[in-house]
N, C-alpha and C positions, 0 to 999 in steps of 0.2 A: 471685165469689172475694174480693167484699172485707165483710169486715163490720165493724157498729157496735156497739161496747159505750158503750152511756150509759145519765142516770138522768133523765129529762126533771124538772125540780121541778115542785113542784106549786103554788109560790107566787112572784111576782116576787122576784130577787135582787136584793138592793143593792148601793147600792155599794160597788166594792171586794172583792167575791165575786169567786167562780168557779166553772162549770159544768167538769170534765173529762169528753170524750169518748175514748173508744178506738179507732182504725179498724185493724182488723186484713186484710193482704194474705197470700192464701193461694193460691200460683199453682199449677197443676196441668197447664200445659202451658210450653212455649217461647215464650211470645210476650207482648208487650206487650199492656196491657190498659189501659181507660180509663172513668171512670166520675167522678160529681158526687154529692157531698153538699150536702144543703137544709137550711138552718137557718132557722129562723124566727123572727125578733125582732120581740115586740109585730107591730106592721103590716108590718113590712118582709121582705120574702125575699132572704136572701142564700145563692150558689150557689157551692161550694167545689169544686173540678176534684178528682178522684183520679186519679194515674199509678199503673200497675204496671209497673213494669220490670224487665226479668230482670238479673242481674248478668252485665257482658260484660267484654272486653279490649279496647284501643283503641291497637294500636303502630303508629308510625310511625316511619323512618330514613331517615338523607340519603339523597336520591339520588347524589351525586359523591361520592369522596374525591380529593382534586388534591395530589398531592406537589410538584407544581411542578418548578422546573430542579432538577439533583441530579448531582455529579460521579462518574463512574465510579471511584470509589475503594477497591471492594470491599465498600462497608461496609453497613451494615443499616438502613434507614431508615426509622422505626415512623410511623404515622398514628395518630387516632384516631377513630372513627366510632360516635356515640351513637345508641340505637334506647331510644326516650320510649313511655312506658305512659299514656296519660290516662285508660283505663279504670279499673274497679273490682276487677277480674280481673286475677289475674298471666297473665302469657302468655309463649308458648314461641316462641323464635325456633330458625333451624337454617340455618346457612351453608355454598354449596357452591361450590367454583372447578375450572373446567377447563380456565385458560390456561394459555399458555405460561411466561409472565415467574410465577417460583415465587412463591407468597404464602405466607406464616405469619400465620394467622386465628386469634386466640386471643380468646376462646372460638370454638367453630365450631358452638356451640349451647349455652342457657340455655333461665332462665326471667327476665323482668322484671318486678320487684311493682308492683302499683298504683301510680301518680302518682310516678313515679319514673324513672332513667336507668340505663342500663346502657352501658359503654363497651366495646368490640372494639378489639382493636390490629391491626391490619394493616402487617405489615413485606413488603419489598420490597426485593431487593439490587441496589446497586449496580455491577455487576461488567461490565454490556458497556453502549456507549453506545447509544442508542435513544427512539425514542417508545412509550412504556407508553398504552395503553388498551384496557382489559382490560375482561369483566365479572362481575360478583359476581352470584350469584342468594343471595337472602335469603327462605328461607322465615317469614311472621310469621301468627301464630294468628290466625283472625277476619279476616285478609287474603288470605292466599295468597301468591304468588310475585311478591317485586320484585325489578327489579333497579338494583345498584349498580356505576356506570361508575367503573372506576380509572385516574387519567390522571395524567402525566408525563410528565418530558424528562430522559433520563441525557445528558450532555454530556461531554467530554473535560475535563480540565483544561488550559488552551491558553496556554501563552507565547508573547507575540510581540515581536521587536525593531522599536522604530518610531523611523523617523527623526524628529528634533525638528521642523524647517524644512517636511516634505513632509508625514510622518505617513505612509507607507507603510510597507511591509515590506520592513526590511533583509535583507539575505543576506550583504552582504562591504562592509568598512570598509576605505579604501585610501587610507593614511596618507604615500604619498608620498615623496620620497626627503627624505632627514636627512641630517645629518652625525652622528658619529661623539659621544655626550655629549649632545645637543640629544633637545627633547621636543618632540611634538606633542598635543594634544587636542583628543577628537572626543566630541560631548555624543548620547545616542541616548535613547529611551524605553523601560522593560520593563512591558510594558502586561500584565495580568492579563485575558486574555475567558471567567472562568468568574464562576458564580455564588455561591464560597465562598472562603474566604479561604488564603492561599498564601504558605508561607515560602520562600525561595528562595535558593543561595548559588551565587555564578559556581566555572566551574573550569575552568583551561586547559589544553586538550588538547597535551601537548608530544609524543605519540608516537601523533599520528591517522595517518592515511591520506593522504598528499595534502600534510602539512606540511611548510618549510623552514626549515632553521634556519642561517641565513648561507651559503647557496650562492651565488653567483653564477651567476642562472640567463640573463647574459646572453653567459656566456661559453661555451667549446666543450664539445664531450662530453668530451674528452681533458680538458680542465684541469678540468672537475668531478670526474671522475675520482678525476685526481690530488691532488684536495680531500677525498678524502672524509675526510681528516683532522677535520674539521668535525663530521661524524655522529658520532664515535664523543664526541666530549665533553661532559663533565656538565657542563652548561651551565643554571642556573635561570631560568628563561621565567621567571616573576614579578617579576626585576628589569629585564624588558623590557618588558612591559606590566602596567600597572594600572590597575586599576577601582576605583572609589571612587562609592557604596559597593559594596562584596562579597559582602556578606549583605542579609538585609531581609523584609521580610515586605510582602507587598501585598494589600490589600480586596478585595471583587468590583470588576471593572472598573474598576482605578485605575491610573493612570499614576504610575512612577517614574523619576526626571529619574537619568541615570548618566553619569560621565565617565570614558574612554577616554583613556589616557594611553601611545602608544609612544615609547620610547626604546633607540634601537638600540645596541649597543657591543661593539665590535671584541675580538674573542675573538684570542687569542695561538696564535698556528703554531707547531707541532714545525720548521720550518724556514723560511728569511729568506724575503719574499717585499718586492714592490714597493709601497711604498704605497698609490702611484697603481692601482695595476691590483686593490687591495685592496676590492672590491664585495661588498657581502654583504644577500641579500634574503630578506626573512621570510614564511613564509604559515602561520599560526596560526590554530587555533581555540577561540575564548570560548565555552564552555557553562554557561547556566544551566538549575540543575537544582530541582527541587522535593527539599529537603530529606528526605532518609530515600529518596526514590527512586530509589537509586542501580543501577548498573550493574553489572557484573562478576561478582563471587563471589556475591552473591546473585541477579543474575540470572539465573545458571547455573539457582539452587533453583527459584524459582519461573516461570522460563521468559516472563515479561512482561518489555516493553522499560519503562525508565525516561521521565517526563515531562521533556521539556527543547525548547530551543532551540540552533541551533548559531549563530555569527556568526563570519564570515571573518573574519581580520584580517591587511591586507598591508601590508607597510611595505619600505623600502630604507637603507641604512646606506653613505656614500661618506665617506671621508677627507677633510682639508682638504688641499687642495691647490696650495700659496704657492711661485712662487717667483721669486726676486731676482734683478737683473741691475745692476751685476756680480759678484754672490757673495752666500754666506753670509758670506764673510768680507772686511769691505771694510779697507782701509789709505788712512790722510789724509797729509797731504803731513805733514812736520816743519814745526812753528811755534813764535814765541817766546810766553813768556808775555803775555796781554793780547791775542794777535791771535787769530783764527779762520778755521777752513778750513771748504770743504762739498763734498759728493761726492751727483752727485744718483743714487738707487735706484731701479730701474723693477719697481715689486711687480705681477705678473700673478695672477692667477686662471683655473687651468688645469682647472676643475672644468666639464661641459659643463651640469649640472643646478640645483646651487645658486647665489647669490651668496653671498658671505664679507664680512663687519664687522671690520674688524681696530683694534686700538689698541696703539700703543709705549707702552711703562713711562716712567719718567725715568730718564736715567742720568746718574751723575754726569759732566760736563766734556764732555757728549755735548747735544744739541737734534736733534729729527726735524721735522719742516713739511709736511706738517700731522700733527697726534699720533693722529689717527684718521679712516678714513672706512670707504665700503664698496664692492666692488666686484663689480659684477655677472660675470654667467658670463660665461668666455671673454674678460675683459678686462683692464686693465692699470690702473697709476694710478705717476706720478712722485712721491715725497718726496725731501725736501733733508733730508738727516745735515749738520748742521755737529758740529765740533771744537771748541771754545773750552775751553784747558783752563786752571786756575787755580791748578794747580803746576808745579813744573819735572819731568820726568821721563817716562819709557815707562809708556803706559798699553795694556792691555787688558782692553775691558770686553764684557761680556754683557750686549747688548741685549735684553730680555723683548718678544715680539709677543704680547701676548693677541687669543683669536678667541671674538666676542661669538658668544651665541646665548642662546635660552630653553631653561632648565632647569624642575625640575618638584621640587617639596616632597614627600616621600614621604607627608608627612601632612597636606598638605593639597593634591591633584593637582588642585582646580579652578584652583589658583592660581599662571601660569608667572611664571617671575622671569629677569631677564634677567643671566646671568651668563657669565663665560670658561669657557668646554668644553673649550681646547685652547690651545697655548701655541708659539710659533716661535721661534729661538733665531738673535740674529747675534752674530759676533766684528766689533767693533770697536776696531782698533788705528791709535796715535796716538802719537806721541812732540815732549814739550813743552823747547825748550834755553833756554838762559838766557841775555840778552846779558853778552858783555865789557864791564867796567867799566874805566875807565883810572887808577890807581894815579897819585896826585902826593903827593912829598915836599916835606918842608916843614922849612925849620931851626927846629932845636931851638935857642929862645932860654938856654938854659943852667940849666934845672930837669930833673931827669931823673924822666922819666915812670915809670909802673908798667909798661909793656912798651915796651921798645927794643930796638935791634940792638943789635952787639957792639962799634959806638963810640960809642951814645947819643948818635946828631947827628942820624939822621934818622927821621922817625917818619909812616908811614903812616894816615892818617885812615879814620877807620869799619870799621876793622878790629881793634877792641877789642872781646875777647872775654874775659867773665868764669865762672869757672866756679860750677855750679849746687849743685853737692855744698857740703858744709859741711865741714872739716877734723875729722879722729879727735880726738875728744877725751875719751879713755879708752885709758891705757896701763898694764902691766902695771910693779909698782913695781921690781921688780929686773933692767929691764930698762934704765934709766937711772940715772947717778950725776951729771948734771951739777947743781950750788948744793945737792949733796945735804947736809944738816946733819950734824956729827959725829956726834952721838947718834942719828941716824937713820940711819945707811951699813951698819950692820952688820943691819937687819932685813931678815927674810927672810921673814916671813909675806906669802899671797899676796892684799894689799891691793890695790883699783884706787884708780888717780891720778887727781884731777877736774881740771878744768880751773879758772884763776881765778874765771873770769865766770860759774858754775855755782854760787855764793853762791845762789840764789832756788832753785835746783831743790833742793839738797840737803839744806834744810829740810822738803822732803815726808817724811811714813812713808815708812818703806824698810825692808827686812831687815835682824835685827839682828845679824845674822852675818854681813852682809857691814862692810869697813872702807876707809874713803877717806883716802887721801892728798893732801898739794899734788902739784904737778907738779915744782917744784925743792928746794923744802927736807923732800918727805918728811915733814913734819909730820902727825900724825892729824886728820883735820879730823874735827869737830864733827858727829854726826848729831842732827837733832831727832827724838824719836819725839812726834806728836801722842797723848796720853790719849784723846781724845775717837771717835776712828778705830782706835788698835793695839788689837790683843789684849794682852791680862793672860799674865800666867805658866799663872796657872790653866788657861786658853783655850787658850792654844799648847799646854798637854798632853794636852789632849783631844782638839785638832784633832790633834795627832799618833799618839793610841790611835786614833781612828776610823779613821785614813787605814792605820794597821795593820791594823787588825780587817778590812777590805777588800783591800788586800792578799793579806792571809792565806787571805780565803775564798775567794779567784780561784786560789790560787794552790793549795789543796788541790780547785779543781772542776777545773783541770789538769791532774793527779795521777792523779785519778778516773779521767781520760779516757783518760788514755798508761795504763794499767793494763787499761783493758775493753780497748783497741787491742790493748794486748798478747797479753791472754787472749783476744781473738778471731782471731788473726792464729796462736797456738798451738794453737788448735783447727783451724783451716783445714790447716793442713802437719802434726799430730801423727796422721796414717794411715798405713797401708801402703803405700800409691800413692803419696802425693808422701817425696822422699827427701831435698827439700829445696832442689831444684834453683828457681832462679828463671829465671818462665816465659820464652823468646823471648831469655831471656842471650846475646847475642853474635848474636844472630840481625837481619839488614837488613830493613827494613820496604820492601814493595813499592812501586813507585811507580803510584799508582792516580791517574788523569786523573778530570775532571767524566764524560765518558761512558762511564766503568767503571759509574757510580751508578745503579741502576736508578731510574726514575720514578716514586714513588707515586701512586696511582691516589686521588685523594680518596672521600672513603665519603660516600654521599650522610647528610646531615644528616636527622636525625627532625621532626618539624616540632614545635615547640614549641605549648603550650596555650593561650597566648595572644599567639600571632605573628599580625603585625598583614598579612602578606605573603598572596598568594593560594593558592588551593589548586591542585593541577595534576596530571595525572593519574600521571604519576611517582613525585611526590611518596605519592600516596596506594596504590600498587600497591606502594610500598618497606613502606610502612607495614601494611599488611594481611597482603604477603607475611611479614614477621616475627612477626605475631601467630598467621597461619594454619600457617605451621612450626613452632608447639608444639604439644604433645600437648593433646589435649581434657581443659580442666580439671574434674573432678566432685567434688573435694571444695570447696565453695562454702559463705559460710556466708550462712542466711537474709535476717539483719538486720546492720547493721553494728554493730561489735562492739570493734575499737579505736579511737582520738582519731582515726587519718588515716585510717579509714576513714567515720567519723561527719560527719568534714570535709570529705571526699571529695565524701559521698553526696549533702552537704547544695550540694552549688554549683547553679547555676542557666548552665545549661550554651550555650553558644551556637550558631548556626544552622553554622556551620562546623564544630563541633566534634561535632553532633549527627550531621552528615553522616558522619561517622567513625566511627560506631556501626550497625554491621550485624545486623539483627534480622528474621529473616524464614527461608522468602519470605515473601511479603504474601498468598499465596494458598496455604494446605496441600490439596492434591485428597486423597484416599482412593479414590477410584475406585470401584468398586466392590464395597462388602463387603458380608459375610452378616449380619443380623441374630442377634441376641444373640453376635455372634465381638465379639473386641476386638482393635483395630488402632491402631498405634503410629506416627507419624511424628515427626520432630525438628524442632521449632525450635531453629533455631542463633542462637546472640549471639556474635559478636564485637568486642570492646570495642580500641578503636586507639589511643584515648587513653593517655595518662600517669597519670590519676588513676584513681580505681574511681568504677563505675556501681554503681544499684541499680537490679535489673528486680522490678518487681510484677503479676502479671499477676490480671486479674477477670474471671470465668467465670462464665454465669448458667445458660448451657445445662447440662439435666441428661445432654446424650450428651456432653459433655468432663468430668464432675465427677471423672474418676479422672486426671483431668492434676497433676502433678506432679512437683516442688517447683514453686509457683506467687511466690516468692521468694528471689529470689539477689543477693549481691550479689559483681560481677565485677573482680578485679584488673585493672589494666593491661597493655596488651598480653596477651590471654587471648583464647581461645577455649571456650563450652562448648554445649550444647545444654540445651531442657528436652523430655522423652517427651512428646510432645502425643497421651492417651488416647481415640480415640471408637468406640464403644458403643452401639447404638439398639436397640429393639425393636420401632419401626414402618419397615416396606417402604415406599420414595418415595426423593425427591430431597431430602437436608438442606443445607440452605446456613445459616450462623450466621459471627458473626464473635464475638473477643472482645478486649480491649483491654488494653495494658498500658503500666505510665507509666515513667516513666525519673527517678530519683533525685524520684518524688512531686510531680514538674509536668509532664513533657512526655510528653504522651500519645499511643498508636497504636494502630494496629487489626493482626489479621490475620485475616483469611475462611478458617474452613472447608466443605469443600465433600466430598459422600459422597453415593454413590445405593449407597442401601442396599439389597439384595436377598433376597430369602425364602430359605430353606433348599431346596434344588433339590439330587435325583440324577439322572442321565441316564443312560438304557441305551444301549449301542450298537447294540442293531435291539429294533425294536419285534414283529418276528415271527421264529421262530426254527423252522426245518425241520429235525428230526430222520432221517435213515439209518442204516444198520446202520453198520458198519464192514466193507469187503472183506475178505473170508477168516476172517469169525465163524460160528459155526453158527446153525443157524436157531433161535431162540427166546430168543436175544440178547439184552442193556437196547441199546436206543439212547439215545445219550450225544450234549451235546452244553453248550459252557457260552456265557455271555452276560457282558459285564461290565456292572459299573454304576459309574460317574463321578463325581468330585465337583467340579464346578466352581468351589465357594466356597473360604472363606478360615474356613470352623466346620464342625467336624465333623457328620457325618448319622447316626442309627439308622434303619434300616430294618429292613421284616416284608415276608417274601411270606406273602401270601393267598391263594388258591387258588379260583378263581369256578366254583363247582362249580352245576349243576344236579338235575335229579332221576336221573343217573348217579353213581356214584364217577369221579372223576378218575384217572388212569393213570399223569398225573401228576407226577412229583417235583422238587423242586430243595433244593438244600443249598447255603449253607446259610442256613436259614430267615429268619436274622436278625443285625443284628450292626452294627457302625459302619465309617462311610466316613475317614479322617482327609483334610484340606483336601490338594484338589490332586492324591488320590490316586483308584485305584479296586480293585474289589474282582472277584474272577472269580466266579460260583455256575455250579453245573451243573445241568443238566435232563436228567433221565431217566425215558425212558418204556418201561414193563413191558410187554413184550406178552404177546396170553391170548385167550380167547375171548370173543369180543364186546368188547374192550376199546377205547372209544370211542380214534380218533385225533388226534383234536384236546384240547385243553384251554388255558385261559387262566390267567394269575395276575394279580395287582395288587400292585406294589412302594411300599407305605406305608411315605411319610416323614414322623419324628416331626416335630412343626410346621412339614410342610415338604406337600409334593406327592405326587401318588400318579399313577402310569404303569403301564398297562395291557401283559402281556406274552402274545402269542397263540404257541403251539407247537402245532406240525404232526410228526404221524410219517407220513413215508413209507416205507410198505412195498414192498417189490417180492416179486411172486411166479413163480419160477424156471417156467419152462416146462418 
């Protein structure tokens, strides 16, 4: 099979020639072949091997595909798995699966060319936790049947609270009894045990099962009872406890360090109650939740519980409880100035739980001994109140008790600060007299003093007192004539008098319209007007137009006003109804007390976009429930379109706030539909927020491509849905997810899930027994009808056939042919002729267009009368 084309020469070739030979292979069966060419140089024999080999295919594919750990999150998990060519020949591979855990094989048969790769996608859903190992058979050309082992681990996605100190698993945090204003903090871990990463935002359950909110659960049935004053108040659990941080996001298997922060506070009673017997204890629960996995209204749709963890949280709330012996109100003996009194206080602490830190303020003319200490439960402690006061006169004062404790920074809760929570109140009263001084007279050597008695002889010491006021010195001129000048008695313009010694003052600028007089002769005294300071003529006219011009425009926007008042006030009474009477004239006003006033009820608060406070499930059920009480919005527009919707779309949204966006469920079943039918289910979006969202959603599957609008963008506070369309035309189980992003970053999945079923009718009997009718004549049709069913959700066409032999059939049914509508069914009769020889039996076949075909067998029995 192999031959030689050459030219052998007939003379030695030189150098740098060449001889060309031909070997030509010409195979004429399947099989390799082998053979040697002889060349012969001068002396030497050299022997050159010939192969013939057939052209083959040569593929090989992994054995394994390994997805590894993978969280049950619904969603679709693609592999890739190459099958290599090293042959020369393309060759045909063909993939077949008949596990359990659904695969999507794409391709599920090829061909792969020569020296070359070909890649297979094999996806694989996430939807229930398990160990995946499965097997693939792989048919490959020139190989035959391998197989390929599919292995994995769907795991849960798992929160766990771990204590910092042990590292175990918390359940309930028991924060112990407080006073009233004071914080405690308790530091825990939120550990991540899955293999993917995990945004997460806490949120306090204020209305679980099991929870208190200020009862006093160690008191009787009756007085909780008569407490239940307590449940009905809107009371925000987030200014009782905080977590910091709130939100977060966590790695595979990382630990996040969190601080726990109760602070209890005495809520206000509809009615007086004791302080002391004032107990109030909390049992709360902390939920952190996986982001977008929320609870309630959407887990109604799709029927899955939400990823989370729960953490007790118990705490107690007790009053400070101080009190003093002998009183709130102590009284010091009377003392003179310079001395001091003390009155010792015996401060207990009647508290059986806490101790209390107390410290006095200063007060004036007051000292306490010692100004602070602390005193354990159940105990007592003596201070000394001295008196010393440092004027004459009755004192009562208000002594400040500050009560230390740790407080908590709302923004920064690792960090307690030690401050007054609460504050005690005494009256201290004190009265300071003055001693008597003894009065000695002394003669008057014969100067008489500036204060004497009424013979100027005797004159008291250090009881000279001079006054503070300075004498009027400005009187009006015609109100004195005394040294008045003759040429001045008779003026009458109303000039002021200066005084002599007012020479320096009455050289300053002054007004030039006022005029000064002396004080006796009435003389015009001399104004000086400084140049350098007065106004000009000019200036004063101006200053006087301007100060008009303003005036004037006050005084016509005045004008204006009594005018509209007018003409509004003549519109209100120029009807037929009022007559002009004014309202309640002569009529007594009720006398209405404080408890005539009804109480308003505060409206819970919406929670702000960027409040820094926790989320709580109250809070978010007010919020949902206002958005879910509007009507379903459908006019939406794709893209955003105005400034605040552009600036809306464009925010970058936070884990709290995300949580507030309801998009689901996460899982849409179909159930089971009929191929080529088309079925509709709704994804719902509910937007909570304040601002607008944009939904974009991406579809690759071609059994959703009729979904639509795949683009919306959602007002605030809104609810709408989008028709999520699927469609197939292969029979099986489709499982596909598809993804959509939130304002063009935050992205998510939802799983559709359909077992798609063929077009099927069903009869109800598959044999049908014909009789006459009693009281028909003999040679009668016996009648009788059968229905056929349509199980699906697509209409069916049906044909009966008639499975006749080498007889005619007898026979009949009507009618022939026609459509089933989903859901319904349809009645046909059979009738069979009787006659001679007319076979009794006959069969039909009920063909369905691309559907199923059932077999129907009729029997006529006859009866022959005796």
């Amino acid at each position: 099979q192999f031959k030689l084309i050459v030219e052998n020469p007939e003379k030695p070739i030189a150098s740098g020639l060449q001889v060309k030979a031909v070997v030509e292979y010409t195979p004429t069966c399947a099989e390799d072949l082998r053979d040697k060419l002889t060349l012969l140089v001068d002396d030497d024999i050299v022997h050159i091997p010939l192969l013939g080999l057939i052209p083959y295919c040569d593929l090989e594919i992994e054995s394994e595909v390994n997805f590894g750990e993978m969280i049950a999150n619904n969603k679709l998990v693609t592999k890739e798995i190459s099958i290599t060519n090293r042959g020369t020949m393309s060759g045909v591979f063909r993939v077949s699966y008949d596990g359990v855990v659904l695969l999507n094989i794409k391709p599920a048969r090829g061909v792969v060319k020569p020296k070359s790769v070909r890649k297979i996608k094999v996806d694989i859903c996430t939807d229930a936790p398990g160990v995946i190992k499965e097997v693939m058979k792989v048919e490959l050309e020139s190989r035959g049947c391998t197989e390929v082992w599919i292995k994995g681990v769907v795991v849960e996605q798992v929160l766990k609270v771990l204590g910092v100190s042990c590292g175990k698993v918390l359940k309930c945090i028991n924060f112990g009894p407080l006073y009233f204003g004071t914080s405690k903090t308790e530091k825990i871990h939120l550990y991540n045990e899955s293999p993917e990463c995990m945004d997460w935002v806490a949120v306090l359950e204020d209305s679980a099962i099991g929870g208190e909110m200020g009862t006093d659960l160690q008191g009787s049935t009756d007085a909780v009872l008569h407490d239940l004053s307590l449940k009905n108040k809107d009371v925000d659990v987030s200014t009782l406890v905080l977590c910091a941080p709130n939100q977060g996001t966590l790695q595979p298997y990382e630990k996040s360090l969190i601080t726990l922060c109760f602070s209890p506070a005495k809520f206000e009673r509809d009615f007086e109650v004791d302080d002391a017997s004032l107990i109030q204890d909390y049992v709360l629960f902390l939920r952190f939740e996986t982001v977008g996995k929320r609870g309630g209204y959407l887990q109604n749709l799709s029927g899955s519980h939400s990823r989370y963890v729960d953490l007790a949280l118990m705490g107690s709330g007790f009053p400070v409880i101080l009190t003093f012996k002998p009183g709130t109100v102590i009284n010091f003996k009377d003392c003179y100035l310079g001395e001091k009194t003390q009155v010792v206080c015996t401060v207990k602490n009647e508290s059986e739980f806490l101790p209390v830190t107390f410290r006095f303020r200063k007060t004036a003319h007051f000292n306490v001994s010692p100004g602070r200490g602390k005193l354990k439960k159940n105990s007592e402690k003596e201070v000394i109140i001295s008196f010393s006061p440092h004027q004459i006169g009755p004192f009562e004062m208000k002594q400040i008790i500050d009560i230390i404790g740790t407080g908590v920074d709302k923004n920064n809760v690792d960090v307690l600060k030690t401050k007054s929570f609460h504050q005690l109140y005494l009256t201290l009263v004190g009265v300071c007299k003055s001693k008597r001084k003894s009065i000695v007279f002394t003669i008057n050597p014969g100067l008489t003093p500036l204060i004497s008695n009424a013979t100027g002889q005797f004159v008291v010491r250090g009881t000279e007192q001079l006054s503070d006021t300075a004498p009027v010195a400005i009187l009006k001129s015609t109100q004195t004539q005394i040294h008045t000048h003759r040429k001045n008695r008779n003026c009458e313009d109303d000039a002021l008098i200066a005084f002599p010694n007012d020479r320096a003052a009455s050289l300053r600028p002054s007004e030039r319209n006022k005029k000064y007089r002396t004080i006796f002769t009435k003389t015009e005294r001399y104004n000086y007007v400084d140049p350098e300071f007065a106004y000009t003529d000019s200036e004063r006219l101006f200053r006087e137009e301007d100060r008009k011009h303003y005036i004037d425009f006050i005084s016509r926007l005045r004008q204006h006003r009594l005018e509209k008042e007018a003409a509004r006030q003549f519109y209100i009474y120029n009807n037929p109804v009022s007559i002009g009477i004014k309202p309640a004239e002569g009529l007594k006003s009720p006398n209405i007390s404080i408890t005539d006033i009804p109480k308003e009820k505060p409206q819970p608060k919406m929670l702000p976009l960027d409040d820094n406070c926790m989320l709580t499930s109250r809070k978010l059920a007010a919020i949902v429930s206002k958005s879910t009480n509007k009507g379903v919005w459908s006019w939406l527009s794709p893209v955003p379109s105005s400034t605040q919707e552009k600036e809306d779309c464009s925010l970058t949204l936070t884990h709290k706030q995300l949580h507030q966006i309801f998009i689901g469920p996460s899982t849409i079943d179909f159930g089971d539909v009929c191929v080529y039918s088309t079925t509709t289910k709704e994804l719902h979006i509910i937007n909570n927020l304040s601002v607008h969202i944009w939904i974009k959603i991406e579809i690759e599957v071609a059994e959703l491509q009729d979904t639509s609008p795949l683009s919306q963008v959602v007002p605030p506070l809104t609810k709408t849905h989008i028709p999520v369309v699927f469609e197939t035309t292969n029979a099986g189980m489709f499982k596909s997810s598809f993804s959509y992003k939130i304002n063009n970053q935050h992205v998510g999945h939802v799983l559709v899930v359909a077992h798609a079923m063929p077009i099927e009718l069903q009869l109800s009997t598959r044999e049908l027994i014909l009789s006459p009718v009693p009281g028909c004549l003999a040679g009668t049709e016996f009648r009788r009808t059968v229905r056929v069913y349509n199980p699906r959700n697509h209409p069916a066409a049906f044909t009966w056939r008639p499975v006749t032999g080498d007889r005619k059939s007898a026979f009949t049914i009507k009618p022939m042919r026609g459509f089933v509508e989903p859901y319904c069914d349809v009645e046909c009769e059979v009738v069979w002729n009787p006659g001679i020889n007319t076979p009794e039996t006959g069969q039909f076949t009920l063909c369905v267009r691309k559907g199923n075909s059932i077999n129907l067998k009729c029997f006529a029995k006859v009866t022959i009368p005796a």
